[in-house]
Structure formats: C-alpha cells, structure tokens
Residue frames as a rotation matrix with the C-alpha (Angstrom) as fourth column:
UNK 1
0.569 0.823 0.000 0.00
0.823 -0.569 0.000 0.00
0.000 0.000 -1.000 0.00
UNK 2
0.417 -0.618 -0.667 2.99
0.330 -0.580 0.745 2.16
-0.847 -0.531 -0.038 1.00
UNK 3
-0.476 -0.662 0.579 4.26
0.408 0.417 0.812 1.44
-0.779 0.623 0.072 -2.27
UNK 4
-0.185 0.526 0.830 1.45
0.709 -0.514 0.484 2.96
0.681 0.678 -0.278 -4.57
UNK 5
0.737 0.322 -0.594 1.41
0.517 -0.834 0.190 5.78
-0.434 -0.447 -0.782 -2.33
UNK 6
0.404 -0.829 0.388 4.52
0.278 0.515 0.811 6.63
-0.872 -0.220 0.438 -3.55
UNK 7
-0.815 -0.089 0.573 4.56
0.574 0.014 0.819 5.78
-0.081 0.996 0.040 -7.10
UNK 8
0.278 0.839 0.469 1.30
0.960 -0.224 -0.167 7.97
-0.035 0.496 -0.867 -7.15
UNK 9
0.676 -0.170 -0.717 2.84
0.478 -0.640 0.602 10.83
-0.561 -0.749 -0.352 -5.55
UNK 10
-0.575 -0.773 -0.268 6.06
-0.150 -0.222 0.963 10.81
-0.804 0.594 0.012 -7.72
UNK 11
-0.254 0.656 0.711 3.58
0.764 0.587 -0.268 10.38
-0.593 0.475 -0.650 -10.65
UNK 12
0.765 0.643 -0.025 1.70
0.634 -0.760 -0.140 13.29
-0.109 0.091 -0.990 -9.80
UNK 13
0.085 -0.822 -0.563 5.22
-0.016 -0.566 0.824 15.14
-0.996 -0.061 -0.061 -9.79
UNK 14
-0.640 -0.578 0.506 6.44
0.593 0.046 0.804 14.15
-0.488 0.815 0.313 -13.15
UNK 15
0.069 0.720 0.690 2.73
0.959 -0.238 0.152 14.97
0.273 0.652 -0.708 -14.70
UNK 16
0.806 0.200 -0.556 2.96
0.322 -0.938 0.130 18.71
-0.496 -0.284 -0.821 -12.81
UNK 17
-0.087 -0.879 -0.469 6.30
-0.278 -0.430 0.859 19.53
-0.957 0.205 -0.208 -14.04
UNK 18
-0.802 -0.222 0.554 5.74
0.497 0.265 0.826 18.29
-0.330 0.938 -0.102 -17.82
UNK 19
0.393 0.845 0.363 2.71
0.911 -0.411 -0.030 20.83
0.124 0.343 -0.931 -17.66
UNK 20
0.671 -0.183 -0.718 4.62
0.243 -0.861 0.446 23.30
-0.700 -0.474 -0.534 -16.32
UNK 21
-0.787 -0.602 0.136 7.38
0.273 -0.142 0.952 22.79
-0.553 0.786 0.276 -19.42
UNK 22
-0.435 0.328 0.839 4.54
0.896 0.248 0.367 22.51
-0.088 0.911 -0.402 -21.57
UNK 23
0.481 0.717 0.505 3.12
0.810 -0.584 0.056 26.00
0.335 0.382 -0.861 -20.72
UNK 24
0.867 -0.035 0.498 6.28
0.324 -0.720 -0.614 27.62
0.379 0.693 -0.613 -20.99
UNK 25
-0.074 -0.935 0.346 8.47
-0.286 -0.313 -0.906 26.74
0.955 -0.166 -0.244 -18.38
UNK 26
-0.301 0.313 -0.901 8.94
0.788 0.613 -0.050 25.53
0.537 -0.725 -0.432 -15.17
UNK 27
0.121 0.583 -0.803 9.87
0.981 -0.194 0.007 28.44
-0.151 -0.789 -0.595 -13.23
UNK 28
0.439 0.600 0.668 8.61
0.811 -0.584 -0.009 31.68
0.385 0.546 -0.744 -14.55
UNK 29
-0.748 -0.645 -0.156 10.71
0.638 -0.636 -0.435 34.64
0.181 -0.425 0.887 -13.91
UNK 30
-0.531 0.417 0.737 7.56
-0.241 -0.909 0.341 36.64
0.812 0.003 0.583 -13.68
UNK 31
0.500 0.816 -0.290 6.26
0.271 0.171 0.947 34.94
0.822 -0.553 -0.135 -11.05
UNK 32
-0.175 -0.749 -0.639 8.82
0.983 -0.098 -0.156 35.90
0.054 -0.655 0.754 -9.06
UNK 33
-0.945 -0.315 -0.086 7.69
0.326 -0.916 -0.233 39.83
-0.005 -0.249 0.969 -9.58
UNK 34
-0.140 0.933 -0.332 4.77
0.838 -0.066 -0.541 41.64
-0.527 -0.354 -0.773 -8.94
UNK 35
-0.113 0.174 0.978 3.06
0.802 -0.565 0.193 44.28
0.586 0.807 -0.076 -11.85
UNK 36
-0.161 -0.164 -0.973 2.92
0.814 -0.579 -0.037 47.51
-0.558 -0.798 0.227 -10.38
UNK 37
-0.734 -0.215 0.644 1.86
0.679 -0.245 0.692 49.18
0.009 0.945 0.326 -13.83
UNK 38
0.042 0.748 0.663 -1.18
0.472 -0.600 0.646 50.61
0.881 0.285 -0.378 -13.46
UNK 39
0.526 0.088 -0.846 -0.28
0.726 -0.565 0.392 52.12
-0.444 -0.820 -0.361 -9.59
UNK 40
-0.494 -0.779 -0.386 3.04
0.507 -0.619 0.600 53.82
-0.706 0.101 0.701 -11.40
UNK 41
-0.658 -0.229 0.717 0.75
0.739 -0.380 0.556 54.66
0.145 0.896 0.419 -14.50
UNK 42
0.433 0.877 -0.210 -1.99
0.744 -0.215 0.633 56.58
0.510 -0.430 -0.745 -12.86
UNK 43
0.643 -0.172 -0.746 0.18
0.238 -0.881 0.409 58.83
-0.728 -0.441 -0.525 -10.28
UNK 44
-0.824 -0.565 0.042 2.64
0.472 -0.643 0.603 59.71
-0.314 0.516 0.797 -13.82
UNK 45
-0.467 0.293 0.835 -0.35
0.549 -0.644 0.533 60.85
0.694 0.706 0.140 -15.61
UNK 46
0.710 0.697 -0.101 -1.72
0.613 -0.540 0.577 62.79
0.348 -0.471 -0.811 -12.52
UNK 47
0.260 -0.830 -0.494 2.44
0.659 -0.221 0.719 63.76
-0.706 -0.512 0.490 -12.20
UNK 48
-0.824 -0.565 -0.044 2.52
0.173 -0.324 0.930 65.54
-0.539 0.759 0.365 -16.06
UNK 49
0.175 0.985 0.005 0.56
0.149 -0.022 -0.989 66.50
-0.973 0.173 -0.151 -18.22
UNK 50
-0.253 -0.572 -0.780 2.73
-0.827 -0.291 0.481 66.55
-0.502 0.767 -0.399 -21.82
UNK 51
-0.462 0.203 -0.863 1.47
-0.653 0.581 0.486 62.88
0.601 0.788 -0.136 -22.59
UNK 52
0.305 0.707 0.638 -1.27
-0.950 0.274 0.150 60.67
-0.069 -0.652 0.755 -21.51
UNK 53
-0.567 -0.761 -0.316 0.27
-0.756 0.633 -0.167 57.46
0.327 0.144 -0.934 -20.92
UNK 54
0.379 0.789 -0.483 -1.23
-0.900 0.436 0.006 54.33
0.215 0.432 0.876 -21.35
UNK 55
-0.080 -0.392 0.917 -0.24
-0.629 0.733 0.258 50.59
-0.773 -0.556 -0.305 -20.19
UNK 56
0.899 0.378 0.221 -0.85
-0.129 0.711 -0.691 48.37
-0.418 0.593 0.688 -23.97
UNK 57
0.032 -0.908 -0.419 3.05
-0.997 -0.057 0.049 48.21
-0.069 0.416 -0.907 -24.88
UNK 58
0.976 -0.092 0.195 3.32
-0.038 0.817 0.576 44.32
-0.212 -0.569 0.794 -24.85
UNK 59
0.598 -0.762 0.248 6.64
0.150 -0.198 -0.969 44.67
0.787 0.617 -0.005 -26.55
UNK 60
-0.250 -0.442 0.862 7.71
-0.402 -0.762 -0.507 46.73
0.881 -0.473 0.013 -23.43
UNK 61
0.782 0.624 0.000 5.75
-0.471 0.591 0.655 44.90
0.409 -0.512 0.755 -21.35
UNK 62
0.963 0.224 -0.152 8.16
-0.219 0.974 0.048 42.04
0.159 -0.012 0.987 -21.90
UNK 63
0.094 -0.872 0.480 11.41
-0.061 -0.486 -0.872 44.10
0.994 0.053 -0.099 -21.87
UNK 64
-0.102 -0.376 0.921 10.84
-0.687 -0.643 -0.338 45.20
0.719 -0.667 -0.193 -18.61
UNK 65
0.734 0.549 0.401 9.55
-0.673 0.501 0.544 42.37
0.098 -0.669 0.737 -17.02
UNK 66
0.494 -0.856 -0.151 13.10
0.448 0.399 -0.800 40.41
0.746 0.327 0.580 -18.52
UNK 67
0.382 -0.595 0.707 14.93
-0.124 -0.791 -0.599 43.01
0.916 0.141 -0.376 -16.90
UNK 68
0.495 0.499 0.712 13.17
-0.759 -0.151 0.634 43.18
0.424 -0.853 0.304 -13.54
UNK 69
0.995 -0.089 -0.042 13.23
0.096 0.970 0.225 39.24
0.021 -0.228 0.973 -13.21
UNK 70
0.655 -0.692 -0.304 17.10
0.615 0.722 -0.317 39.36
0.439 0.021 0.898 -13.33
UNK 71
0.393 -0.196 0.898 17.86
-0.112 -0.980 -0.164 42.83
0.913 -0.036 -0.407 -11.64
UNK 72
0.211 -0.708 -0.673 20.74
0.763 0.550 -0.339 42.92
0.611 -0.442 0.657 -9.50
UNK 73
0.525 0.142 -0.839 21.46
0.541 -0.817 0.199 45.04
-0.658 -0.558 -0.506 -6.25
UNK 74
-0.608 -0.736 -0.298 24.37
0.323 -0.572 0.754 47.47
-0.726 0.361 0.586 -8.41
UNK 75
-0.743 0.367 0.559 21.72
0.478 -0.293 0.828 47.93
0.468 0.883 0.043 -10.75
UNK 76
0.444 0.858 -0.257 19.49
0.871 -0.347 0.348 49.55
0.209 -0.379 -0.902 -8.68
UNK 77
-0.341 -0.781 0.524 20.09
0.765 -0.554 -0.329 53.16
0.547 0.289 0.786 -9.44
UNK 78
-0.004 0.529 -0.849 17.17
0.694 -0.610 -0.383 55.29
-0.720 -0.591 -0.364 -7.74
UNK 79
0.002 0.071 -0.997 16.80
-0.389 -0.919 -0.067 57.06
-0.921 0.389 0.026 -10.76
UNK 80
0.520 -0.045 -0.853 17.60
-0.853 -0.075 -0.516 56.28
-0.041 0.996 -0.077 -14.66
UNK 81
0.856 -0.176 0.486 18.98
-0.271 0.648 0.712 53.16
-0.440 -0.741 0.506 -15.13
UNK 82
-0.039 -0.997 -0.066 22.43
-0.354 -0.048 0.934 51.85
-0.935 0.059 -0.351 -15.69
UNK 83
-0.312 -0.212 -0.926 23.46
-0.912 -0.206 0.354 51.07
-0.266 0.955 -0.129 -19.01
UNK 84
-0.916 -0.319 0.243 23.16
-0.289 0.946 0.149 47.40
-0.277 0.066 -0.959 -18.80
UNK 85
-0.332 0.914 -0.233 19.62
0.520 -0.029 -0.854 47.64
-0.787 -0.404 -0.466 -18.11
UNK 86
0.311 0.547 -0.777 18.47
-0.434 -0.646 -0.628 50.42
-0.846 0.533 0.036 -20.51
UNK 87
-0.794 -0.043 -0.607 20.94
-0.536 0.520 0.665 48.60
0.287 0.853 -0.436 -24.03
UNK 88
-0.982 -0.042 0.181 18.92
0.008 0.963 0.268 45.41
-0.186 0.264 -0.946 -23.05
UNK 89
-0.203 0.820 -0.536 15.59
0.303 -0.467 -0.830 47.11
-0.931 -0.331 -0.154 -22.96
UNK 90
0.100 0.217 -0.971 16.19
-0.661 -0.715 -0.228 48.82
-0.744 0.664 0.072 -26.10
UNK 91
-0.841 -0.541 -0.004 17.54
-0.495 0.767 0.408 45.15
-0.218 0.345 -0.913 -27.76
UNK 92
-0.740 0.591 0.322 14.42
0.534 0.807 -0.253 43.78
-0.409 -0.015 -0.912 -27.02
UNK 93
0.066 0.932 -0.357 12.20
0.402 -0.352 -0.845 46.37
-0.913 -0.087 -0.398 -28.30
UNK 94
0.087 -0.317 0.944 13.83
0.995 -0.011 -0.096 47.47
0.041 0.948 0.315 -31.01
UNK 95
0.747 0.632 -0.205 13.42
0.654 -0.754 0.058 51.12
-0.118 -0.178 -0.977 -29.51
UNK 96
0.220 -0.845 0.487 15.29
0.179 -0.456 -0.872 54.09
0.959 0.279 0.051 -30.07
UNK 97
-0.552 -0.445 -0.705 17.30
0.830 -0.212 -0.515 56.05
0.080 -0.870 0.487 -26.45
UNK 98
0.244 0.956 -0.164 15.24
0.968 -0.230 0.096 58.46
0.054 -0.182 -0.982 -25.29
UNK 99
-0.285 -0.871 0.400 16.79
0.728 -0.468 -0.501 61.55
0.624 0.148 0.768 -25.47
UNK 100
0.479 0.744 -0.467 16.83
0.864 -0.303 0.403 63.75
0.158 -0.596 -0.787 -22.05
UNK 101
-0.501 -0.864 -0.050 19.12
0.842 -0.500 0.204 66.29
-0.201 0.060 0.978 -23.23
UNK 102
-0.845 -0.070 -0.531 16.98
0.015 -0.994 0.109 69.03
-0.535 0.084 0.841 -23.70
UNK 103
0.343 0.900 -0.271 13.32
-0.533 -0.051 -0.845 70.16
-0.774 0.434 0.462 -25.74
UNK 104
-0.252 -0.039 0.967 12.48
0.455 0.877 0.154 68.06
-0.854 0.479 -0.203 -28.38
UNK 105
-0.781 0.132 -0.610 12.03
-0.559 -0.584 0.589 69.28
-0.279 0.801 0.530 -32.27
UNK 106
0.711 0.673 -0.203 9.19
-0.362 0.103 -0.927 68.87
-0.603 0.732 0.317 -34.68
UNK 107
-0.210 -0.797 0.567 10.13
0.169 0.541 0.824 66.60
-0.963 0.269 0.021 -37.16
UNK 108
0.012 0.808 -0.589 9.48
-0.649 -0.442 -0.619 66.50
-0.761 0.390 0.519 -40.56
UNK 109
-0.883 -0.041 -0.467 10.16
-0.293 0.825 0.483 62.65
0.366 0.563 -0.741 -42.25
UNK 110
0.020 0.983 0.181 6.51
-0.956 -0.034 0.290 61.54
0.291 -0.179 0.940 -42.05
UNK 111
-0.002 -0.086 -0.996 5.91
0.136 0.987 -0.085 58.08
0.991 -0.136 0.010 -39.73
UNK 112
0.839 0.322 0.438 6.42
-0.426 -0.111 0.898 57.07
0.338 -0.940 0.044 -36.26
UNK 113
0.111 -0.935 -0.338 9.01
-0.240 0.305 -0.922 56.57
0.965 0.183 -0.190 -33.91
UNK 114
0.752 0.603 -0.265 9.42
0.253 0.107 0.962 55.23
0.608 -0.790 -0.072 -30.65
UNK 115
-0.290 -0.949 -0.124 11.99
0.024 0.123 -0.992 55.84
0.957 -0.291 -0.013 -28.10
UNK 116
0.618 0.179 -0.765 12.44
0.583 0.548 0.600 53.92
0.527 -0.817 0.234 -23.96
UNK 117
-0.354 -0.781 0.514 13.85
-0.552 -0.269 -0.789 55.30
0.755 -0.563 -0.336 -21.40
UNK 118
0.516 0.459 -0.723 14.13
0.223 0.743 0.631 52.96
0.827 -0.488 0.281 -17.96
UNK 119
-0.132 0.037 0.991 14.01
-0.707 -0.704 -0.068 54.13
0.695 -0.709 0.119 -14.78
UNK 120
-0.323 -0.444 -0.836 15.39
0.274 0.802 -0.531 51.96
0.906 -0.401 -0.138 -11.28
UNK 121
0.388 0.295 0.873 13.71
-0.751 -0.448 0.485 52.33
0.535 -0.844 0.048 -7.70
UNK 122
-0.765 -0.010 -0.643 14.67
0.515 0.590 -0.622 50.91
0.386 -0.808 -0.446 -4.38
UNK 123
0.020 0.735 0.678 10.81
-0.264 -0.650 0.713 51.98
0.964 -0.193 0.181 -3.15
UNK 124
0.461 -0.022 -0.887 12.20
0.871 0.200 0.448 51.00
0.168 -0.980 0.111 0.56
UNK 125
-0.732 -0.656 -0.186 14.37
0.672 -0.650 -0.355 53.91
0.112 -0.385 0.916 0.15
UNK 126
-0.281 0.764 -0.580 12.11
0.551 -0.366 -0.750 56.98
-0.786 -0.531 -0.318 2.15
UNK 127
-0.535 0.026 -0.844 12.29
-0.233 -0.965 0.118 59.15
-0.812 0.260 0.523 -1.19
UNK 128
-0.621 0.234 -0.748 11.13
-0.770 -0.005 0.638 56.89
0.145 0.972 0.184 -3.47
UNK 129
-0.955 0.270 0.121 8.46
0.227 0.931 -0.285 54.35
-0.190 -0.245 -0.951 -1.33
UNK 130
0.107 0.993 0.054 5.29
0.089 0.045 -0.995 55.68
-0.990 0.111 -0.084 -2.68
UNK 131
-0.042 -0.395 0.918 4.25
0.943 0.288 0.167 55.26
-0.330 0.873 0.360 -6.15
UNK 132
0.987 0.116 -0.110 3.60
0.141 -0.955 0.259 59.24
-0.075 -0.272 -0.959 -6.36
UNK 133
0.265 -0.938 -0.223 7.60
-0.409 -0.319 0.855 60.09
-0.873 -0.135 -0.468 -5.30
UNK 134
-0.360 -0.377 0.853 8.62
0.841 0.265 0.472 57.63
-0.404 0.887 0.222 -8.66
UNK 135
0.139 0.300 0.944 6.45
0.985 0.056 -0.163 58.98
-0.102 0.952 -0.288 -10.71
UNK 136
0.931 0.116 -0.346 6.77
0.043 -0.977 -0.211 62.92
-0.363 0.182 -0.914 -9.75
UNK 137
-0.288 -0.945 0.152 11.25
0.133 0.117 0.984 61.59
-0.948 0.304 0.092 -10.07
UNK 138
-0.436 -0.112 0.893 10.30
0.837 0.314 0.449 60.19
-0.331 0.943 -0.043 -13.57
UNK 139
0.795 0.605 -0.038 7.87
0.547 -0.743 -0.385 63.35
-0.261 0.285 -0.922 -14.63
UNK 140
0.746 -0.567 -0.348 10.93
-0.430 -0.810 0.398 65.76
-0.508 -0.147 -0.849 -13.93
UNK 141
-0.506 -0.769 0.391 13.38
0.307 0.264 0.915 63.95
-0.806 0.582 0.102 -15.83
UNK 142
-0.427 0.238 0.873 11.06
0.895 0.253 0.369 63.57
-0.133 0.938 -0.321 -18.79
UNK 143
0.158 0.762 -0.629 10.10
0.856 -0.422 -0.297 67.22
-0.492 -0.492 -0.719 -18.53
UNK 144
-0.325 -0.725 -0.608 12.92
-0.107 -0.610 0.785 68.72
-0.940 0.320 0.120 -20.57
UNK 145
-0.460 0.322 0.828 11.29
0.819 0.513 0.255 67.12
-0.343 0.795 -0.500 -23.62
UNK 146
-0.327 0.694 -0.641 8.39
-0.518 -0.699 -0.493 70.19
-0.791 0.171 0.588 -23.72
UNK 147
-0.857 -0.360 0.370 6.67
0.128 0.546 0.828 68.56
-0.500 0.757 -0.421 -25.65
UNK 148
0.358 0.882 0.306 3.66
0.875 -0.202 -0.441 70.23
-0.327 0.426 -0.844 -25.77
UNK 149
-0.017 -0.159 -0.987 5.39
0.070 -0.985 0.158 73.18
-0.997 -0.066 0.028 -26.69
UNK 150
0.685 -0.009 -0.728 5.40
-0.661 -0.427 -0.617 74.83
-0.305 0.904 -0.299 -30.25
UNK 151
-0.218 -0.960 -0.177 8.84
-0.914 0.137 0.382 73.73
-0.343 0.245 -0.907 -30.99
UNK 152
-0.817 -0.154 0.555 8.16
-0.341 0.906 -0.252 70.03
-0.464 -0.395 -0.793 -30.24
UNK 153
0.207 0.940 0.272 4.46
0.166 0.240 -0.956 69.81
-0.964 0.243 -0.106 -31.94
UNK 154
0.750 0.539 -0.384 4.73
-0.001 -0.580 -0.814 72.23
-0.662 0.611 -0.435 -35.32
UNK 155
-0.357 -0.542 -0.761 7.14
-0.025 -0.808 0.588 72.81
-0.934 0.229 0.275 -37.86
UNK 156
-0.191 0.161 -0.968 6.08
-0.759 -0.649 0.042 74.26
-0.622 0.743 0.246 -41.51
UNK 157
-0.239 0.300 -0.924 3.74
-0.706 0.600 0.377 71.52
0.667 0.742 0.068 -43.19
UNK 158
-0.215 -0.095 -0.972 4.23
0.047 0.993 -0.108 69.04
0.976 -0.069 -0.209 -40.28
UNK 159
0.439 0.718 0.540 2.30
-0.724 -0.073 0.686 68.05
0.532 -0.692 0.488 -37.29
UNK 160
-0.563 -0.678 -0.473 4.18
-0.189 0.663 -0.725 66.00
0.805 -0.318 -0.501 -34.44
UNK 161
0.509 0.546 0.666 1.92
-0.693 -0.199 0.693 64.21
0.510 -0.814 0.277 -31.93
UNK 162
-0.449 -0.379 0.809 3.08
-0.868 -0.033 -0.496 62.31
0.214 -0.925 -0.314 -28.84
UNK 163
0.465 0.728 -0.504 1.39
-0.371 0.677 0.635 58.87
0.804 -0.108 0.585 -27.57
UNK 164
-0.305 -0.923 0.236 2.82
-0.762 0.088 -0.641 56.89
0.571 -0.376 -0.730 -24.30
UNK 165
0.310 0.115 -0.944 3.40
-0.148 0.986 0.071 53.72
0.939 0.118 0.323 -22.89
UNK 166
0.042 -0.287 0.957 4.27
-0.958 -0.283 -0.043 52.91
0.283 -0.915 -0.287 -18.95
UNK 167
0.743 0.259 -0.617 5.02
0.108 0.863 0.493 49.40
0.660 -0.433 0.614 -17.55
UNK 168
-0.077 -0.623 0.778 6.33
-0.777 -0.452 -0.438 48.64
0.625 -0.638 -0.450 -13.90
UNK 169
0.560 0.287 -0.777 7.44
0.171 0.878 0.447 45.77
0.811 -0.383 0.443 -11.96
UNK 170
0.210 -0.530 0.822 8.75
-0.914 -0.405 -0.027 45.01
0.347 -0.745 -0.569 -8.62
UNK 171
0.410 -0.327 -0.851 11.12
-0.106 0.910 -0.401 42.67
0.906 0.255 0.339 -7.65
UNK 172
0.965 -0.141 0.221 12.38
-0.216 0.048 0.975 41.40
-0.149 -0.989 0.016 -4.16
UNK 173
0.575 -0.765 -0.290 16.44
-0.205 0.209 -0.956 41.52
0.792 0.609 -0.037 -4.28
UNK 174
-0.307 -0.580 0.754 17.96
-0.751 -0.340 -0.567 39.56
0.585 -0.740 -0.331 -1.69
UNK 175
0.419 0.479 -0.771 17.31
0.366 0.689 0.626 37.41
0.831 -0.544 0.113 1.32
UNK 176
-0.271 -0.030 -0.962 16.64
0.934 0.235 -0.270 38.01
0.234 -0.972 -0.036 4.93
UNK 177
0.238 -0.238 -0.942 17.59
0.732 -0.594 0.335 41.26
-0.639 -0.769 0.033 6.58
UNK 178
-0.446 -0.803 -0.396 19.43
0.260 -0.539 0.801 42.62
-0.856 0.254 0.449 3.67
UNK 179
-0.370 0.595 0.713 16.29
0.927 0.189 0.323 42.04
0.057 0.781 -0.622 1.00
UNK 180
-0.887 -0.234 -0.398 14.83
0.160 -0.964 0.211 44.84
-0.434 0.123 0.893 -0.59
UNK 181
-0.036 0.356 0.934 12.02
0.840 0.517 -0.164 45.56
-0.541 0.779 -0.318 -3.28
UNK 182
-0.716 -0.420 -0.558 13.21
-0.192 -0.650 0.735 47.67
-0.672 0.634 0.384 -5.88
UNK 183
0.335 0.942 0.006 11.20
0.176 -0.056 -0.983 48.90
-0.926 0.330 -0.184 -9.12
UNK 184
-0.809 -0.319 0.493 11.64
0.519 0.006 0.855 48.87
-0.276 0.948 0.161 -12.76
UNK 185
0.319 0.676 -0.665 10.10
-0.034 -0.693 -0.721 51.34
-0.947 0.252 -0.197 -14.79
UNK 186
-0.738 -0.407 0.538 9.79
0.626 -0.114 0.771 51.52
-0.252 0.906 0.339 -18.65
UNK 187
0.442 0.829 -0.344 7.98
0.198 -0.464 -0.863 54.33
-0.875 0.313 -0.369 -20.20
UNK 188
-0.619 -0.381 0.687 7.90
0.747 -0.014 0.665 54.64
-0.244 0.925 0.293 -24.17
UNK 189
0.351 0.688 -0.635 6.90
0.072 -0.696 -0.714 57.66
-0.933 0.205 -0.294 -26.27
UNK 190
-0.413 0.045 0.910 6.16
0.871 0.312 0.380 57.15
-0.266 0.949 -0.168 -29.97
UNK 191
-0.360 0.064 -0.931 6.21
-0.322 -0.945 0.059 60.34
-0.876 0.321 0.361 -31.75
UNK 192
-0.003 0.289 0.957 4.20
0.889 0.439 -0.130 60.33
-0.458 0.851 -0.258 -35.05
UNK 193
-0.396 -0.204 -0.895 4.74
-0.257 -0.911 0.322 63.16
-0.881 0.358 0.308 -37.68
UNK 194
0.251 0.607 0.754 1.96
0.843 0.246 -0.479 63.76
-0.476 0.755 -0.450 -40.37
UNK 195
-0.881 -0.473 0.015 1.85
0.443 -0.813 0.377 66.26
-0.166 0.339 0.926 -43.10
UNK 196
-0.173 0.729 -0.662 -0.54
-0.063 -0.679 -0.732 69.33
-0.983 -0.085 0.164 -42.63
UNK 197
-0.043 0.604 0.795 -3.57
0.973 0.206 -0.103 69.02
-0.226 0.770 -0.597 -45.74
C-alpha cells in the first residue's frame, strides 16, 4: 500500500512539471515579480501633463519584465537606469534612447518613432516608497522634452503628436535582513509626424 502511495505521488510530480514545461516553463521569472503598472501609471499621468500614458506596450511589457526578473542590487540606481539595463531594454524592443538632453524638435520625415527610457527604484528607500515620489522623479526627468510646446508639436507643413506607454514591476532583491524591493520602470513615447492638408 505504501508502495502505490509513492509511485502515485512521484507520478503526480512528473505529470505537474511536464505541464509546467509545456506551458512555458517551469519556473517563470515573472512569477517571481509583482506588476505595479497601473499604480506607477496613474500617479505619472496625474504627475505631467505633456502625454497621456497608457499601459498596452506588450513589446515593453516584456522588456521590462526580462529586466526586472534578473535585476541585481548594483543595478538599482534610484533614478535612470544603468546602461546594462536600458541597451537590453532597447535590444528587445527594437526602440530608439530616449533623449533627455533638452526640448524636443518637430520633425518633418513623415511616420512614427518610438523611443524607452528605464528608470530603477529601491521603493524601501524613504524618497522613493510611494508610487507618487517615482512617478513625480520620472515626470521631472522627462520634462525637458516640452513637448507640448510649439517647438516640439509644429514645424512648416508638419504636425508632431506624442502617444505613451508605462510598464512597472517590482522585484524582491535579496534574502533576509538585507532584501529589498526595488522597481523597474519603462515608459515609451512614440512620436508620429503627419503632413498638414
């Protein structure tokens, strides 16, 4: 009797784990993090008011959630994130680097473009533990853009509009005492430039 307890038991093992391969894996690096997208997208767009940002990126989505799932304490920057982080982000998406150097121009080659910028929290640390403190951090970086301004919207024939994307995970880094839970942030903004009828 002892015996087909057992063999049922170690059965029921094999059959879980060959479902788990079969639906993509045993263990899931996302399960290991927790979405935080729609708290982080909600206090940016109530932090700015240059683009309404939106959560449907799956692209991004999957960038950041990669990232997250292997994010390491040195990468946790409290702010923009380290290079490692932002190339592999942009690898996987195919995006362009966001550029936070200063107002953006009106283009005038007619299409869309996107471009990522990613953005590291330790939300234990006191300045950045609500989702509010990120998002007013991230706002003010992304503020130099002006993008609702003249410059950034108009030039002669050509109409530049704006769209955005937001996704945000959190990840526990560590064990015990020394554990943390730090945030990933990706926000895309896909400029589209039409010519004026």
């Amino acid at each position: 009797m002892k015996l087909k307890r057992i063999l049922s038991l170690a059965l029921s093992g094999v059959l879980a784990v060959s479902m788990l391969t079969a639906c993509g894996g045993g263990s899931s690096i996302s399960s290991l993090l927790d979405n935080r997208t729609s708290t982080v997208r909600s206090a940016l767009n109530g932090a700015q008011v240059m683009v309404s940002y939106k959560s449907n990126d799956k692209e991004l989505d999957d960038a950041i959630s990669k990232v997250a799932g292997t994010l390491t304490p040195a990468q946790v920057t409290n702010g923009i994130a380290d290079s490692s982080v932002s190339t592999t982000v942009r690898q996987l998406t195919g995006y362009g680097d966001m550029g936070l150097g200063g107002a953006w121009k009106a283009q005038t080659t007619v299409g869309s473009e996107t471009y990522v910028k990613v953005f590291v929290y330790n939300v234990e640390n006191e300045a950045f533990d609500t989702a509010s403190e990120v998002a007013n951090d991230i706002a003010g970086k992304l503020e130099v853009m002006k993008l609702k301004s003249n410059t950034a919207t108009k030039v002669e024939g050509y109409t530049n509009s704006y769209k955005g994307n937001v996704v945000a995970y959190e990840k526990t880094i560590g064990e015990g005492d020394s554990a943390f839970d730090a945030w990933v942030v990706g926000v895309s903004i896909t400029q589209t430039v039409s010519a004026d009828k």
